[in-house]
C-alpha positions as CSV (number, residue, x, y, z in Angstrom):
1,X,171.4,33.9,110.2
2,X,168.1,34.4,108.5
3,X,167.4,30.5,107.3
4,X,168.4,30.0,111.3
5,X,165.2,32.8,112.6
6,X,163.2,31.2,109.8
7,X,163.8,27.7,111.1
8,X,162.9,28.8,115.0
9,X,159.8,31.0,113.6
10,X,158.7,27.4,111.9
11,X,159.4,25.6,114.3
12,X,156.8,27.7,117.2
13,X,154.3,27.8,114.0
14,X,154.6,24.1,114.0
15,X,154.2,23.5,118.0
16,X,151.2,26.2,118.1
17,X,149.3,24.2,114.9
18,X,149.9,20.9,117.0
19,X,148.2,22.7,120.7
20,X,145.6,24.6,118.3
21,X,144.6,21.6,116.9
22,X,144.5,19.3,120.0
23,X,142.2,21.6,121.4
24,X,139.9,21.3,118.8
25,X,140.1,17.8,118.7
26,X,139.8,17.4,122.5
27,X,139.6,20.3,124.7
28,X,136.7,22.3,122.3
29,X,134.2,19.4,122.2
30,X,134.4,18.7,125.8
31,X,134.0,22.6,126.6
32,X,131.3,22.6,124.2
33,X,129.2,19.6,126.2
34,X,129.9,21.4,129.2
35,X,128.6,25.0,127.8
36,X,125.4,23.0,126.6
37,X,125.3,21.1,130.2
38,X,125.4,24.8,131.8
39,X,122.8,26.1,129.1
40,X,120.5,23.1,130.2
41,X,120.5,23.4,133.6
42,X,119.6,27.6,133.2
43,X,116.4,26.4,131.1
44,X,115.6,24.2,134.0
45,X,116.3,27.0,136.4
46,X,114.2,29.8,134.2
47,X,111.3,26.4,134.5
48,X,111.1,26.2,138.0
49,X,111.6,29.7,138.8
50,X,108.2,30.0,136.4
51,X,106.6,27.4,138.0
52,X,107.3,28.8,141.4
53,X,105.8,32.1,140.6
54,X,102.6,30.6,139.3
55,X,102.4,28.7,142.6
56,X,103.0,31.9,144.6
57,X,100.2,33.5,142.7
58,X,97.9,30.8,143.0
59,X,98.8,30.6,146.9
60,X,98.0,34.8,147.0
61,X,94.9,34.6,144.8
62,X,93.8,31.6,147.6
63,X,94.9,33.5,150.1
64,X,92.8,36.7,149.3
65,X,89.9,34.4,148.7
66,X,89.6,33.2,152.0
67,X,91.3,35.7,154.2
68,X,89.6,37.6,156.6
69,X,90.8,41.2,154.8
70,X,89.2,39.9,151.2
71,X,87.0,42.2,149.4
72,X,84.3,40.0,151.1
73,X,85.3,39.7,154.3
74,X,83.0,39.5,157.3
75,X,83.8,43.2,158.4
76,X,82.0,43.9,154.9
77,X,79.4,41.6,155.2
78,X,78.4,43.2,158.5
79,X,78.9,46.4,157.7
80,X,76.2,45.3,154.9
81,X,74.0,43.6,157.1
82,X,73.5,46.5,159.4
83,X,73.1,48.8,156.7
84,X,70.0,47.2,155.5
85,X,68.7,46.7,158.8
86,X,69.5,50.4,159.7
87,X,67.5,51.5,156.5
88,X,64.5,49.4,156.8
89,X,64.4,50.6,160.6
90,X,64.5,54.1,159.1
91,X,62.2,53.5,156.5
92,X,59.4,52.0,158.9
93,X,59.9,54.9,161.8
94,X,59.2,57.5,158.4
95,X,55.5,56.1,158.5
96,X,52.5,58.0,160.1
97,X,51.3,56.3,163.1
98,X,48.5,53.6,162.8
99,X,44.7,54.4,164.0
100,X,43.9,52.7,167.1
101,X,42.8,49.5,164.4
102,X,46.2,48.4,164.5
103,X,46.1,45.0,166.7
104,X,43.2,43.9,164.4
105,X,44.6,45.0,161.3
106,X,48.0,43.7,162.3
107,X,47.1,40.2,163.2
108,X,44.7,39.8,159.9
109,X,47.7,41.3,157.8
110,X,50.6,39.1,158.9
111,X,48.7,36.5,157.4
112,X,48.9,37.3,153.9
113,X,52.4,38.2,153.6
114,X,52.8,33.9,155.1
115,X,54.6,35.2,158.2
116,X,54.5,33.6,161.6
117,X,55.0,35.5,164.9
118,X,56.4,34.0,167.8
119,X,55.2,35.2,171.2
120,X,51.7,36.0,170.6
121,X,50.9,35.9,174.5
122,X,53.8,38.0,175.4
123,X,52.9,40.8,173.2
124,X,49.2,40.7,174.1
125,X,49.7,40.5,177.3
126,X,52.1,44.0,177.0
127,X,50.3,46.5,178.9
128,X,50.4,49.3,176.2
129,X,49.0,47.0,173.7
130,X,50.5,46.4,170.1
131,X,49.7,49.9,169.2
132,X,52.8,50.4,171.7
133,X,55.6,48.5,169.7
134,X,54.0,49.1,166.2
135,X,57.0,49.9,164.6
136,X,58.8,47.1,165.5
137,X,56.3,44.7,164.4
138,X,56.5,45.8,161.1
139,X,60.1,46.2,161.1
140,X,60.0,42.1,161.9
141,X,57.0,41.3,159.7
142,X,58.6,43.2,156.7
143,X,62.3,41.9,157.1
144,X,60.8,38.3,158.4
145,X,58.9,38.9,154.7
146,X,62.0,39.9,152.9
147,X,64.2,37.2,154.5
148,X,61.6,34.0,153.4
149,X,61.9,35.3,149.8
150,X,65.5,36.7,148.9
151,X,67.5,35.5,151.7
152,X,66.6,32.1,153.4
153,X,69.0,29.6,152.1
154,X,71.2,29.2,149.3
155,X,70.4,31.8,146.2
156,X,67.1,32.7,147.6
157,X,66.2,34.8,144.7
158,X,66.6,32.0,142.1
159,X,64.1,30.0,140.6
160,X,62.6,27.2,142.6
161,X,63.9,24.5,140.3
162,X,67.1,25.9,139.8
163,X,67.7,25.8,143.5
164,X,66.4,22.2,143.6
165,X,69.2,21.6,140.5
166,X,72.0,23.4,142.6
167,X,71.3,21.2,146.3
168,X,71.7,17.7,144.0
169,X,75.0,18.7,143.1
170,X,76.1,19.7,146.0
171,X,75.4,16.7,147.6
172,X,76.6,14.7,144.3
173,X,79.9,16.2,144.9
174,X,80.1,15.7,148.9
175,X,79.6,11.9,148.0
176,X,82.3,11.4,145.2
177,X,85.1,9.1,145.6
178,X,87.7,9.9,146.2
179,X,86.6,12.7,148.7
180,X,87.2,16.2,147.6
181,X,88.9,18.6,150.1
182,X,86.3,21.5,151.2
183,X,88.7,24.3,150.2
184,X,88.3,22.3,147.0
185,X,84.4,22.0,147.4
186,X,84.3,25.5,148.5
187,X,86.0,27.2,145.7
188,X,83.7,24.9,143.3
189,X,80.3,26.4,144.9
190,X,81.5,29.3,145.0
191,X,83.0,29.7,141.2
192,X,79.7,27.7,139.6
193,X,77.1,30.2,141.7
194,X,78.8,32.8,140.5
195,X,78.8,32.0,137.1
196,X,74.9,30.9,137.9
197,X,74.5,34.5,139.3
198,X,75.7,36.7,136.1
199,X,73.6,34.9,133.7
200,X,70.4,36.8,132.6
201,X,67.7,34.1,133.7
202,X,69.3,34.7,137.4
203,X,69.1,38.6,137.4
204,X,65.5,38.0,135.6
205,X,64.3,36.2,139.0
206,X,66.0,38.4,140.9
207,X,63.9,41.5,139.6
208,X,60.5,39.5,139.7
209,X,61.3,38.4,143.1
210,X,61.9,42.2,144.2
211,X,58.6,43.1,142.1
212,X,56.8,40.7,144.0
213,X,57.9,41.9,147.2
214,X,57.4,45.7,146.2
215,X,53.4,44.5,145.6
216,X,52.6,42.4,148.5
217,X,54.3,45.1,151.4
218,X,52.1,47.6,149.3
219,X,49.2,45.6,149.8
220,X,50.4,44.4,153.2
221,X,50.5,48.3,154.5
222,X,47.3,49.7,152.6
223,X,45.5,47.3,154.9
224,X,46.2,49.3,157.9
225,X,44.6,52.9,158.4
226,X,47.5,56.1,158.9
227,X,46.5,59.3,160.7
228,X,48.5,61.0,158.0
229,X,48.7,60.7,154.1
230,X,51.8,60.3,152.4
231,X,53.3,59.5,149.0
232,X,52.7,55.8,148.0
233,X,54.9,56.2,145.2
234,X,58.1,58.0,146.8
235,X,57.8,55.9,150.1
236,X,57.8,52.5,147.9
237,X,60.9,53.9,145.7
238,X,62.9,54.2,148.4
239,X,61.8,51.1,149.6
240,X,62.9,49.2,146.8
241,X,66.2,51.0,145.8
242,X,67.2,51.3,149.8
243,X,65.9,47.7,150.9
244,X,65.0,45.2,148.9
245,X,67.1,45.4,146.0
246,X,70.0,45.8,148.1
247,X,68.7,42.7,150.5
248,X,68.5,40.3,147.2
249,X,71.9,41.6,146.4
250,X,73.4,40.4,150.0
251,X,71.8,37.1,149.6
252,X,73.3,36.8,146.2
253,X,76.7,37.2,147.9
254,X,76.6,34.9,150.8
255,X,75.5,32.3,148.2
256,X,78.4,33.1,145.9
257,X,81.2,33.3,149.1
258,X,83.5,30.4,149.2
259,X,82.6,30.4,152.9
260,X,79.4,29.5,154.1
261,X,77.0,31.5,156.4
262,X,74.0,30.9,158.3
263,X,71.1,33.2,159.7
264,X,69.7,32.3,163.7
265,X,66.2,33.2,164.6
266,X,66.8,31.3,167.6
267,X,63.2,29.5,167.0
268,X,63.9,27.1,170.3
269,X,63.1,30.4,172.4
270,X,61.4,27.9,174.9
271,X,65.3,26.8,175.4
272,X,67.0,29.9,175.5
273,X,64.1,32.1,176.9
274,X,62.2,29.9,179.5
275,X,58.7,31.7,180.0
276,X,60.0,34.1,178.0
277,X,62.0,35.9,180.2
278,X,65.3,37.7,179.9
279,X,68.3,37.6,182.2
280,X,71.3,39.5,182.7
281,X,73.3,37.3,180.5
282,X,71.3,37.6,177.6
283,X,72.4,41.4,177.3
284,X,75.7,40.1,176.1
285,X,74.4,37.7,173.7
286,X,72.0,39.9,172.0
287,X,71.6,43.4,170.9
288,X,68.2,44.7,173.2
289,X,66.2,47.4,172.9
290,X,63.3,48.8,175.8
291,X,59.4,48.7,174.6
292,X,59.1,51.7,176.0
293,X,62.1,53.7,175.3
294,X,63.3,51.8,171.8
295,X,66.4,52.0,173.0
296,X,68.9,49.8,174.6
297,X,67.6,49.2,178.4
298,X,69.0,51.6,181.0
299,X,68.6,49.9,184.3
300,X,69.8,51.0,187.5
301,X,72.7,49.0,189.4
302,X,73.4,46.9,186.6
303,X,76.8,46.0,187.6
304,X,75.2,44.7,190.9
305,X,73.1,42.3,190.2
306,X,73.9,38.4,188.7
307,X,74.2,36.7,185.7
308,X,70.0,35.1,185.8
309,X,68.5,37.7,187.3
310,X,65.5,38.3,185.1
311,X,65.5,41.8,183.6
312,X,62.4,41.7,181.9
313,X,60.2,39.7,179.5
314,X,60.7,38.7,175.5
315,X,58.3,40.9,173.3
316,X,59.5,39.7,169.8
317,X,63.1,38.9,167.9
318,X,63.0,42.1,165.3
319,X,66.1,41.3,163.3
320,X,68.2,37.7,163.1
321,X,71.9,36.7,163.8
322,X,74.3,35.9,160.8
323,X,77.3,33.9,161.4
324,X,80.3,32.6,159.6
325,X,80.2,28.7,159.3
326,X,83.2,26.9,160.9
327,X,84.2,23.8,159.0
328,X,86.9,22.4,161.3
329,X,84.5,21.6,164.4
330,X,85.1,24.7,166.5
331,X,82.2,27.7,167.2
332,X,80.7,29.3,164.7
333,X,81.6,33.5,164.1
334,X,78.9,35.8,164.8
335,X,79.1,38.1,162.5
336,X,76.1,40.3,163.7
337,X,73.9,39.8,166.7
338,X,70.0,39.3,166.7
339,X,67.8,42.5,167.8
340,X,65.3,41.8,170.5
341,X,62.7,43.7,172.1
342,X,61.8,43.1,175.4
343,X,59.3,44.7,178.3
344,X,61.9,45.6,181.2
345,X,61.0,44.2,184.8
346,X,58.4,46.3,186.6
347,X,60.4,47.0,189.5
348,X,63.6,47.9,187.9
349,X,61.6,50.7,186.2
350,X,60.8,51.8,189.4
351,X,64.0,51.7,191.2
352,X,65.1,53.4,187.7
353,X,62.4,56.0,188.5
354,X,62.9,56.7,191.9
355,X,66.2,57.5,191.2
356,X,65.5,59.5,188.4
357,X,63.0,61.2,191.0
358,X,65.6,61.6,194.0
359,X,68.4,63.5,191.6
360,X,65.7,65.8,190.4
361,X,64.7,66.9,194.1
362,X,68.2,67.3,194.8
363,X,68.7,69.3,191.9
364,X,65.9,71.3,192.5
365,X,66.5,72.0,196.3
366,X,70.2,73.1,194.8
367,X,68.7,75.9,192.0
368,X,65.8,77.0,194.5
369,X,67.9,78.0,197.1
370,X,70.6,79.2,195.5
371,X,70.4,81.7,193.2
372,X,72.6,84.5,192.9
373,X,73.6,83.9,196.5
374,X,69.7,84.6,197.6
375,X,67.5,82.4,198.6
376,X,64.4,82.0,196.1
């Protein structure tokens, strides 16, 4: 009975040693290759599942660079713009008024600081004189001023030869074969001026350049005569801390944007503003303030009347446009719109005044006759 169990007991151990060791000889090594197969294609997985999320951070960091909700978008770059001008509007009203010199002494001083004013018959020929719109002629002359030195074209504040240096690459690259993209040409500008931009010999120009502007408004404004002394020093502090510096600072960023901006004087006036008159239309083109109230022009019936009827009479373009470039062939943005002054139509001023006139009566015939229910 027991050799018969031991037989049967041998017999399994003999059948299991034979399956064991076909497996091993067969089934193992082909598990094995397909194991290593499996472990192959999770590398390959874990390799494009890294490539993947470098290519969705390259496509956000491109995204945030030329999206419209960037650091630098143009909601910030206007918000900027109109900061400066507000402050160097605010800075020029903070003068004392000019002696009765001022035409003289304005003509003689736009000269040294290089600037040219457009419009010279139009503004002498402005009943109340220069003397009348003082403060916007030097708002323009000292913006105009600031504007030739640190903003006019690309890295204004730079060096003369470095700007020279920067304009031959530029054009080098637009020419190279094969053609670059302009995202590609873009992000290139924009990486190398900023790398221009945080080197010491930029920020070195960038403080003589203010310096130099500092000196010359000085010596541009001690040539006129105030009716009131004030502090040189303080007013020229805040001049350069709330102003200039500030205005070198914008034209350092347009430069350095991937995208590329461009300021309008609108120089073909003789185009847009035949004999120097303003329509209706132009009220929605332009931002336009009243010689005589310096504020935006409140004129009777405006609803009423059409598109070219002539409103008044161009004085002087205070402040310029800036717009977005567009590099696909459509419109450019406007990112802010130019400040003009103008001499409102004679007549309007009157029909403004009549009416003006006509309510007062009425009011007056209302509070003289009755007054606590008695007449007065």
């Amino acid at each position: 009975m027991f050799q018969k169990l031991a037989w049967k007991l041998w017999h399994i151990i003999c059948r299991v040693s034979v399956i064991t060791c076909h497996f091993f000889r067969h089934t193992y090594p082909q598990l094995q290759d397909e194991l290593a197969g499996e472990k192959w294609k999770v590398k390959e997985l874990k390799q494009r599942i890294l490539q993947l999320e470098r290519d969705h951070q390259d496509c956000q960091a491109r995204v945030l660079k030329f999206s419209p909700t960037s650091e630098c978008s143009d909601v910030r770059l206007h918000h900027e713009f109109v900061g400066i001008r507000e402050n160097l509007s605010n800075w020029v009203e903070g003068l004392p008024d000019i002696r009765n010199s001022f035409e003289k002494d304005f003509w003689d001083s736009l000269g040294y600081l290089r600037v040219a004013l457009p419009y010279k018959r139009s503004l002498e020929a402005y009943p109340k004189g220069l003397a009348g719109v003082q403060s916007e002629l030097l708002m323009f002359s000292i913006f105009r001023f600031i504007w030739l030195l640190s903003l006019n074209g690309v890295l204004g504040s730079a060096p003369k030869d470095d700007r020279k240096l920067f304009q031959e690459l530029h054009h080098a690259m637009l020419s190279m074969e094969p053609k670059k993209d302009l995202e590609s040409m873009h992000a290139w500008r924009s990486d190398t001026f900023k790398a221009y931009t945080s080197c010491e010999r930029y920020q070195r120009s960038v403080h003589r350049v203010c310096s130099s502007m500092f000196d010359e408004l000085r010596v541009f404004l001690e040539r006129f005569e105030f009716e009131q002394k004030f502090n040189w020093d303080n007013k020229f502090a805040g001049l350069e801390a709330e102003i200039l510096r500030p205005a070198a600072d914008f034209g350092t960023k347009l430069s350095c944007l991937p995208n590329r901006y461009r300021w309008e004087w609108y120089e073909d006036s003789d185009t847009r503003f035949p004999h120097r008159l303003v329509r209706k239309f132009h009220l929605g083109v332009y931002t336009v303030q009243d010689s005589q109230t310096h504020n935006k022009p409140l004129i009777p019936n405006l609803d009423s009347l059409g598109d070219k009827v002539v409103i008044g009479r161009l004085l002087v373009i205070i402040y310029p446009a800036l717009f977005h470039c567009d590099e696909t062939g459509g419109d450019d943005i406007l990112i802010e719109k130019a400040l003009i002054l103008i001499h409102v139509r004679g007549e309007l001023l009157v029909e403004k005044q009549a009416k003006v006139k006509t309510q007062e009566e009425k009011t007056l015939h209302v509070e003289g006759h009755f007054v606590d229910g008695t007449e007065n």
